[in-house]
Steps between C-alpha positions, in 0.01 A plus 500: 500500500423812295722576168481751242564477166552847263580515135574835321574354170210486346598591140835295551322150368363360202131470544389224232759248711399597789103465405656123398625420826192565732160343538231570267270630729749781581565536145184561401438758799795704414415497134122659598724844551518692200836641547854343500573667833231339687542177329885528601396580868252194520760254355797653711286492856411100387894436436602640862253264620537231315899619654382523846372156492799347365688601763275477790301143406741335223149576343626483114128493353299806375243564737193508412289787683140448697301832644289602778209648535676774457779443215770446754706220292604161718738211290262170428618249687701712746298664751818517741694747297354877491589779271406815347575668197559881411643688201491882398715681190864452665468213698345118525444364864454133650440409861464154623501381844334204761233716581280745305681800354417755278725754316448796276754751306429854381660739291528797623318820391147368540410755751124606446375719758150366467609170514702568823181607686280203357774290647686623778391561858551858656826404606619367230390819293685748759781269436510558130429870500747544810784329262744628304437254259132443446524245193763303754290471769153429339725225262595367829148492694374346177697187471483453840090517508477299196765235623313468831164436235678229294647339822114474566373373196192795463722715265386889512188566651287838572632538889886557416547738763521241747670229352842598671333389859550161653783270543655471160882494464600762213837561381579779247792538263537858288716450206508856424721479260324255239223683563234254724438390848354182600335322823510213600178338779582189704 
């Protein structure tokens, strides 16, 4: 079991309740950001899970959040429920499953050149350069790379070229429209 959770709202709640109604460790993480949108995103991704949970577990609880070696988050107390987090400017992503996952969203128009050679493979720059839409297509390689990294637990590393090779399960949604595109690694 593999569900997605996505929440474009992020200016459509009042933050101080919302800081009331999850746990203090979160609160105090998403009150390090200095601005409102990144404390919105931080609270929002937390709700969705806190969501997800409800509905998958009867969990009613805030979770409280353990890391690896890495930073990957687990729940205390639940180390049969996996999930991974993900937010960018238009959109807030959640991902929970019975076996490791890992998501991440992107806005799109992030396109760097340089950073498409430090982190694509050959192929995957002749794809870029080959499409129509560049900023589509590196958006696209990107989530995909980095969910495959947080479905790992190393997070970004120096060898991203090859991070798209081996047996990991990707799906890809493009919500052209809003403006992001997000991946999803089970």
């Amino acid at each position: 079991m593999v569900k997605v959770y996505i929440d474009e709202h992020i200016d459509d709640f009042d933050l101080e309740e919302a800081l009331a109604q999850i746990s203090q460790q979160r609160r105090e993480q998403a009150l390090r950001f200095k601005f409102e949108h990144g404390q919105r995103t931080c609270v929002l991704a937390y709700l969705l899970l806190k969501k997800a949970l409800l509905e998958q577990y009867g969990i009613q609880e805030n979770p409280v959040f353990e890391y690896g070696e890495h930073g990957k988050p687990s729940i205390v107390g639940h180390p049969e429920i996996f999930f991974n987090l993900s937010h960018c400017r238009e959109a807030v992503a959640c991902v929970i499953g019975d076996g490791p996952v890992g998501i991440d969203v992107e806005s799109l128009g992030r396109y760097r050149e340089s950073v498409a050679r430090y982190a694509m493979n050959e192929e995957e720059l002749a794809e870029i350069q080959s499409s129509g839409q560049p900023d589509i297509t590196f958006t696209r390689l990107w989530t995909m790379k980095e969910a495959a990294l947080k479905l790992s637990g190393v997070g970004l590393r120096d060898d991203m070229k090859n991070v798209l090779q081996g047996d990991v399960r990707i799906e890809t949604t493009e919500v052209l429209d809003k403006g992001y595109i997000y991946s999803v690694a089970s």
